[in-house]
N, C-alpha and C positions, 0 to 999 in steps of 0.2 A: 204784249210783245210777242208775235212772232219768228223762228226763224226758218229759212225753207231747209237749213241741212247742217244738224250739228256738228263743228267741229271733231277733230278727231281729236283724241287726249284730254286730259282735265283742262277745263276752261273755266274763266269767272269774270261774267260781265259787271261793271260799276257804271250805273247809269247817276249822273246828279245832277244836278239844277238849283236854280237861289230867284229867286222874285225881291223886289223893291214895291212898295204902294207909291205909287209919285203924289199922291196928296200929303202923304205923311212924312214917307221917309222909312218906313217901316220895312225890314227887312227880314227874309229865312232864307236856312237853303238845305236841304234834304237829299239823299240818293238812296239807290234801292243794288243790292248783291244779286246777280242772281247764276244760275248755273249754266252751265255749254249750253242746254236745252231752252233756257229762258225762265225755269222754274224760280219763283221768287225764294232766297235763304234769308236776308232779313234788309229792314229798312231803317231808316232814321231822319231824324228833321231837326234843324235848330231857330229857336227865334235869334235873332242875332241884333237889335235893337235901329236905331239909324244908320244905315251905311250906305257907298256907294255902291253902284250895280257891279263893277269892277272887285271890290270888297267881297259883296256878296259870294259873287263864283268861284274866287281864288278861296275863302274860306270853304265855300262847299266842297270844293277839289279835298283840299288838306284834309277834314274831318273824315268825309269819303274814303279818304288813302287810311285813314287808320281804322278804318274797318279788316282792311283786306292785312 
């Protein structure tokens, strides 16, 4: 992840995402913290069992938000 020109003041990017297997059903969804600069501070992932794709992202949001 690049950016061309750090913000000014403290910043803190929360990038997240969630994947579905469409054969299965099988579900995660993970996000990563990282700094004004783009420096990674930490990450995380969940398996999250059978869910909808809709499921997935709304849960990734929520877990996400309680990093920060």
């Amino acid at each position: 992840m690049t950016y061309e020109e750090p913000l000014a003041g403290e910043w803190t990017y929360l990038n997240t995402d969630g994947v579905v297997r469409v054969d299965s059903g099988a579900a995660a969804a993970g996000g990563v913290l990282r700094d004004k600069n783009g420096e990674w501070i930490l990450g995380c992932n969940k398996y999250l069992g059978n869910c909808s794709i809709l499921d997935v992202e709304l849960w990734g949001i929520l877990d996400d938000l309680k990093l920060i």
